[in-house]
N, C-alpha and C positions, 0 to 999 in steps of 0.2 A: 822844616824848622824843628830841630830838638830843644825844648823848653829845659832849664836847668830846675830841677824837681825841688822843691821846696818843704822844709822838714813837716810832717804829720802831724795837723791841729789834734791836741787832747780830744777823746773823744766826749767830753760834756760838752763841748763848744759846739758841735755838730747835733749833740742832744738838742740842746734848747735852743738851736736856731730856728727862727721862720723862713730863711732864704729856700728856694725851690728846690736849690740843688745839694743843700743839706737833708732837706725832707726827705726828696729823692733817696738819698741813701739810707736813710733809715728805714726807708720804707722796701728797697733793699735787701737790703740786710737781711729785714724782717721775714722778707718771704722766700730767701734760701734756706735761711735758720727753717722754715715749717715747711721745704720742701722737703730737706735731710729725715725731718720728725716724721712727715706722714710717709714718708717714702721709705723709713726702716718698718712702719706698721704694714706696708703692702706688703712688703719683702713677708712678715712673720704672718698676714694671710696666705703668702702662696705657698712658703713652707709647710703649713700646717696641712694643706689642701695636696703636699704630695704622694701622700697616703691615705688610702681608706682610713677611717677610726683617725679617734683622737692622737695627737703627736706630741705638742707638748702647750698647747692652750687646753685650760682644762673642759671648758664646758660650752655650751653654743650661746649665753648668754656674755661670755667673756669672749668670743669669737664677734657677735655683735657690736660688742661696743668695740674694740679695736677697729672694725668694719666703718663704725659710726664715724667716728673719731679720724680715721683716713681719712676719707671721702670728704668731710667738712674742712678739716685742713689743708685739705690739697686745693678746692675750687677756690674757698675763702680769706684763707691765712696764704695761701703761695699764686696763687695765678692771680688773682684780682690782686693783690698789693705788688706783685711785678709791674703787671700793668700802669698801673697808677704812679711806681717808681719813673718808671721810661718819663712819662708823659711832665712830672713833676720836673725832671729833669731835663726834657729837652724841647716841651712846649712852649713855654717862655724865649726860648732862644730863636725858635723857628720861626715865633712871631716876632720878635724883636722888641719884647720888654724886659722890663728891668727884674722882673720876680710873676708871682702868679698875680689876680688879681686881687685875693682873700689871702696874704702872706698867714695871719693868724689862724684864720679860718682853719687852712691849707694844716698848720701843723695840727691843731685840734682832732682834726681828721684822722693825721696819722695814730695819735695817742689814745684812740678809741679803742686800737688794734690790740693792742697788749691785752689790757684788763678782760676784753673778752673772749680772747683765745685761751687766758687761766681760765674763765669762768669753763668753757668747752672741755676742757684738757683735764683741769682737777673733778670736773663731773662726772665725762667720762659715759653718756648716756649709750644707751644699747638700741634705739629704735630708727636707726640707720638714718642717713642725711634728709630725708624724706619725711623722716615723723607723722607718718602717715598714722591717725586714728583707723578703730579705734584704741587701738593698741598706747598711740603716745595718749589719749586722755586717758584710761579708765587703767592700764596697766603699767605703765610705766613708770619705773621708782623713782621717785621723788628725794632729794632736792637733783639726781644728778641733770631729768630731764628739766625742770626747770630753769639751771642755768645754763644748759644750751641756748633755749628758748629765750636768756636774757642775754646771751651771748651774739646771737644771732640779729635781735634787734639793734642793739650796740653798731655792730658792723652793719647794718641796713643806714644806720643816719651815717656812721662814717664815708659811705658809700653817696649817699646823696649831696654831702658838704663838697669831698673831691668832686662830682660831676657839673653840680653850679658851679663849681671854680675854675674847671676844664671850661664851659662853657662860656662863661664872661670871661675870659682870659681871651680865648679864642676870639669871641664875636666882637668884645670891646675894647678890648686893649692891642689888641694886631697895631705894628705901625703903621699911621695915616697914608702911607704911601702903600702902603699892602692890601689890598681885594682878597677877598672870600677865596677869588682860583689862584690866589697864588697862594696859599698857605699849602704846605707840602701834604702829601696824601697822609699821613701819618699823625698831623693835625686833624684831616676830614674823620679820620678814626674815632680819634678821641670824641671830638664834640658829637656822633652818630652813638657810639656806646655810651654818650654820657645821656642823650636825650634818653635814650632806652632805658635807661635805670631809673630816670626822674620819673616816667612813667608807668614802669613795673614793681621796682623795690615798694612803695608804699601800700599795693596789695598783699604782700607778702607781710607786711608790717601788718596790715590789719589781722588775717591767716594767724601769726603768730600772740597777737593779742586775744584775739577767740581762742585760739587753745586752751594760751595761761588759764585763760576765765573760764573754763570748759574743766581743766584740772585743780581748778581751786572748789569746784561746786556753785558757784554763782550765775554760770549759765549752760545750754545744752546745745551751741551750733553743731559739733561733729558726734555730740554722744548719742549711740543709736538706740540704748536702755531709757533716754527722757525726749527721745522723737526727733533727736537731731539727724545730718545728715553724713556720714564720713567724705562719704562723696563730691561734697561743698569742698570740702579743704583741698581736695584732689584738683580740681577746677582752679580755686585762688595760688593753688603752689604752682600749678603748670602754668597760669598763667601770668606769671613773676617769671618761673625757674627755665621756661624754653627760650624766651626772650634775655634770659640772661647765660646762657650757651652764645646768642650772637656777643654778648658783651668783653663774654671772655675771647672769643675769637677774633671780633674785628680789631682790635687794638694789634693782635699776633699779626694781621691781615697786612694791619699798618706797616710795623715793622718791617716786614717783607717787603714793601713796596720803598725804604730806605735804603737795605740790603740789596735786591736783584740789581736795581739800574747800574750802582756805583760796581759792583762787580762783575757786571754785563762790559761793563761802560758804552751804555750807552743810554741815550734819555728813554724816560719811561715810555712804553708804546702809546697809551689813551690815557691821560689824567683826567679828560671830562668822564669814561667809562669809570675809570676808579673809583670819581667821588660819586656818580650815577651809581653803583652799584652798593657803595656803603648807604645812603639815605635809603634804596632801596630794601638793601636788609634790614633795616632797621625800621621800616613800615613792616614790611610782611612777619618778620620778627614775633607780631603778633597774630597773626593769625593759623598758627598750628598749635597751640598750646595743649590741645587735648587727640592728638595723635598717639600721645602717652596713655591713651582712657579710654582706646576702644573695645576692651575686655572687660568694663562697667556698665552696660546696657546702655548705650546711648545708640539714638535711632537710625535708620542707613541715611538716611537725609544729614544726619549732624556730621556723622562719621567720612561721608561723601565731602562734606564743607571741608570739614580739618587734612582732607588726606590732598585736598586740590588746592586750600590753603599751605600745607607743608611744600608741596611742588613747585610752588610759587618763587621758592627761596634758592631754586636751582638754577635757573636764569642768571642770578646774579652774584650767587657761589663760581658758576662758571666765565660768567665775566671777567672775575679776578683770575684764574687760572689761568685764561685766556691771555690775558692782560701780560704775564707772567712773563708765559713761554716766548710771546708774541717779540716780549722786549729781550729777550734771550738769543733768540732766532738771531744766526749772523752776526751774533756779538762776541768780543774779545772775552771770554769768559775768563775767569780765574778763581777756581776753585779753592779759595782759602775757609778758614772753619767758619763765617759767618754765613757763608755761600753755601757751601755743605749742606750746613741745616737748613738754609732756607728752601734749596731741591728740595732735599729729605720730606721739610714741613709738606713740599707743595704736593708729591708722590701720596704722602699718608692722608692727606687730607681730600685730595680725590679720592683712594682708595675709602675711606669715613664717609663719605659723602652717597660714594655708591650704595651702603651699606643702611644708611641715613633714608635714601627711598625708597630701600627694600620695608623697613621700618612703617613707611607711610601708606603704605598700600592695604587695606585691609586684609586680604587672604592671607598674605604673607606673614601680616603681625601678629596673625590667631595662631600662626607656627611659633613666632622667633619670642613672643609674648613673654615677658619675665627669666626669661632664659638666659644663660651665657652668649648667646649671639647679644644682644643689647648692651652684656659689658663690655662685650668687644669692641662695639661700634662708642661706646661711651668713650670708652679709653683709648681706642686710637684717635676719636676727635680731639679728645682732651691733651693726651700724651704726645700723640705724631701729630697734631698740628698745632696747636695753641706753645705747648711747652718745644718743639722745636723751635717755632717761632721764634719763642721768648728766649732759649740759652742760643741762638745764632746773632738774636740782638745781645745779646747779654758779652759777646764777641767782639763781635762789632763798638757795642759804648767803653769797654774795657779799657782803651788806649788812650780814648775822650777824658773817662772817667779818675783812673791814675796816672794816668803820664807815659806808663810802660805795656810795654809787648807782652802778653800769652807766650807760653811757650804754643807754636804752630802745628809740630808734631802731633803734641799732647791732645791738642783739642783736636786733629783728623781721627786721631785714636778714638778719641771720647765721642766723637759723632759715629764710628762705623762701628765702634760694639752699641751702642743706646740705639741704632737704626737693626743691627738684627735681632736684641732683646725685643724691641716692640715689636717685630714682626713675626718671633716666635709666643711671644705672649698674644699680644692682640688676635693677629689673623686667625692661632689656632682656638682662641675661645668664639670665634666666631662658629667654627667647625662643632667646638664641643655645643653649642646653643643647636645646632639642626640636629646634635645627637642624643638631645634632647635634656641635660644638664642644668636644673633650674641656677637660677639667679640666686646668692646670698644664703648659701645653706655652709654647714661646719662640717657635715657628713657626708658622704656618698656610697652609694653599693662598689661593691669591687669590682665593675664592669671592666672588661682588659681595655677596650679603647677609652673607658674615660680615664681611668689611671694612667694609660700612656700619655694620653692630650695634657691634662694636666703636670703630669712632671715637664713635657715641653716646654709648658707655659711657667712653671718655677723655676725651671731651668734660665729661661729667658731675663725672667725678673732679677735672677742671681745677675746674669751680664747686666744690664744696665743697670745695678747693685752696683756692681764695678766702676763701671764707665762714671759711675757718678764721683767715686773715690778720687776715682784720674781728675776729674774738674774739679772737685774741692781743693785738693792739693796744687795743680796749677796754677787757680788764681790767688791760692794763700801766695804759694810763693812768686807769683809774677808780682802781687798787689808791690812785694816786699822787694824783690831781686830781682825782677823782671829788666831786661834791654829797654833804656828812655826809647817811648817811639816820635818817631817823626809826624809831627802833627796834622803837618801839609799833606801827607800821606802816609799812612799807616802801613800800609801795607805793597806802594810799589805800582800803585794803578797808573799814576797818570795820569794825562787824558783831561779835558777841560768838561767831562760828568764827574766831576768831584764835587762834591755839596758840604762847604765847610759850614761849621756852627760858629757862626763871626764871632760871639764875645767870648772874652778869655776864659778858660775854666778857673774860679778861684780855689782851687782846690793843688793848683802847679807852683 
């Protein structure tokens, strides 16, 4: 069924709506716009980093805050409000209501986003995503680090509002004919990373409110000059910021489980392992938070806790995988760009994961400790698997979402340079991390293999520079000239594992 496409509402009308699948888009929008932003600031880190000595950032404090300023934009402003798009947009439909359960709420939420992504971006702080004392109390310039610090909060309550609304949407508003197992795996996502947030984001809120008052002079939690502890903060962020790694990934986890089946075609292999495996992470979720901390003197007893608590999480990282191939095996595949990525995702996200328990072992972390091995393993979890994830869904909803077709070329193009950019970036700063490469520096000696490794590694970031160009420009112009697709089938599957979204898009 090709729908006759309907002229394009003004975009105020879609501003100030409450409907989900208005929000949706705005929210969207929102986090390609700061995928583009943070993703020209990595480019102008890897550039600078192609040569020894300075290139053309002037100093290692304007090196920091461009540093800062990525890395919060990329988790904050791009991956977390994808996520939330997807779900705004097609959680409601899955369960078969009419909107979310907090339609106002719902946009509230969205409109948090803006003002504290200016507060971030016009501050512009230098003490990298971490704000780790005591550096952000007693050093750090002021107003820019404080409006991170407000910025941050901001998005912490936006972040809790979307999860209760994920949540009661989910649990109480499902149609009276629908059970908990039938709600598709990609719902079990959401309400698993939304419980996760309900209860980690408000440690962090607190973490952040100590600081404020820690930089304003009215109290000493982290300052070690009035007998505070830095180390406290290190414990309240890790244990927010590791549990919020699953939040960003199980939502991509989700995705993937919409994708593989229908381009397998065939039914998922284990939906009780699926949703067994999302509650799962999302207990254990918390119990490795200070795997990140064991270069802080904490005792073999704790370190032993955290390192067999991280392990924990490998059971059920590999359930999914398993899950994956399992429904793969024997099936009619058909490798179009939403499929692509989601390989691509499942390939880097094993390859993250191994990388992930090298990380948890102690002997090993006293090597790879603050080094480039850790951003490698950071950003291929982040990169090759959450952001594959997310633009193979982003594919996938395309058709749903406007009416018309990708060009299909374009996006195999755009999957097979962004799959060897990341695996000349990531893999090789894995390499440069055991050649001993610290973490977050502006500088380096002019060793010939570390100048080698990193021009790879810039080299790589320039492709998927590219590959990003090629997706911008496709869906500008498919959104606008794209071929009406067929709704019944997008793409030519077939096959009675087709999983339609029953209510019509008002958006056709």
């Amino acid at each position: 069924m090709v729908l006759e496409l309907a002229k394009p509402r003004p975009i105020w009308q879609i501003m100030f709506s409450t409907h989900h699948t208005d929000v949706g888009l705005l929210y969207l929008i929102t986090s390609l716009a700061f995928l583009f932003m943070g993703g020209a600031l990595a480019l102008a880190l890897r550039l600078e980093l192609f040569f020894p000595g300075p290139q053309f950032i002037a100093d290692s404090m304007t090196f920091n805050r461009i540093f800062t300023v990525h890395g919060t934009t990329m988790i904050f402003l791009f991956i977390l409000p994808f996520a939330t798009a997807v779900g705004n947009y097609f959680i409601p439909i899955m369960v078969r209501y009419k909107d979310m359960a907090y339609p106002k709420l719902n946009a509230i939420a969205y409109w948090m986003i803006p003002p504290s992504a200016a507060l971030m971006w016009l501050g512009f702080s230098d003490f990298t995503w971490y704000a780790t004392p005591p550096y952000s109390v007693i050093s750090a310039p002021a107003p820019a680090a404080d409006m991170w610090i407000f910025g941050l909060k901001i998005l912490g309550v936006s972040s809790i509002l979307s999860s209760i609304n994920f949540i009661v949407t989910i649990m109480k508003c499902k149609h009276p004919d629908m059970s908990l197992g039938q709600v598709p795996l990609l719902g079990w996502s959401f309400l698993s990373s939304s419980m996760i947030v309900l209860v980690a984001i408000p440690t962090f809120a607190a973490a952040l409110l100590m600081l404020l008052t820690d930089r304003l002079g009215v109290s000493g939690f982290f300052d070690p000059t009035v007998g505070g502890d830095p180390v406290a903060y290190q414990h309240l962020f890790w244990f927010t910021f590791h549990p919020e790694v699953y939040v960003l990934v199980i939502p991509a986890i989700g995705m993937m489980y919409e994708i593989i089946p229908r381009f397998s075609r065939k039914p998922i292999f284990s939906y009780s392992s699926g949703v067994f495996a999302f509650v799962l992470l999302a207990i254990v979720s918390f119990s490795s938070w200070a795997h990140h901390m064991y270069a802080t003197g904490m005792s073999f007893t704790e370190k032993t806790v955290f390192m067999v608590g991280t392990l924990a999480a490998v059971p059920a990282s590999a359930m999914h995988v398993f899950n994956f191939l399992a429904t793969m095996w024997g099936g009619r595949i058909r490798f179009a760009t939403p499929m692509m990525w989601s390989v691509g995702g499942i390939a880097l996200f094993f390859s993250a994961g191994a990388g992930g328990v090298v990380n948890s072992a102690m002997p090993l972390d006293f090597i790879t400790h603050d080094s480039y091995w850790v951003v490698g393993h950071f950003h291929l979890f982040v990169f090759g698997t959450i952001a594959f994830g997310s633009l193979g869904y982003l594919y996938y909803m395309f058709p749903y979402v406007t009416g018309r077709m990708y060009n299909e070329k374009w996006g195999v193009i755009h999957f097979i340079l962004a799959f060897i950019g990341a695996v000349m970036v990531f893999f090789t700063q894995h390499v440069l991390g055991l050649f001993g490469m610290p973490r977050r520096i502006f500088d380096y000696p002019p060793f010939p293999e570390w100048i080698a490794m990193n021009q790879i590694a810039s080299i790589g970031a320039m492709i998927i520079g590219v590959s990003m160009v090629i997706f911008l420009v496709n869906m500008v112009y498919s959104t606008a000239k794209g071929k009406p697709a067929n709704m019944d089938d997008p793409w030519g599957l077939g096959g009675k594992y087709y999983y339609p979204y029953q209510r019509k898009n008002p958006h056709h």
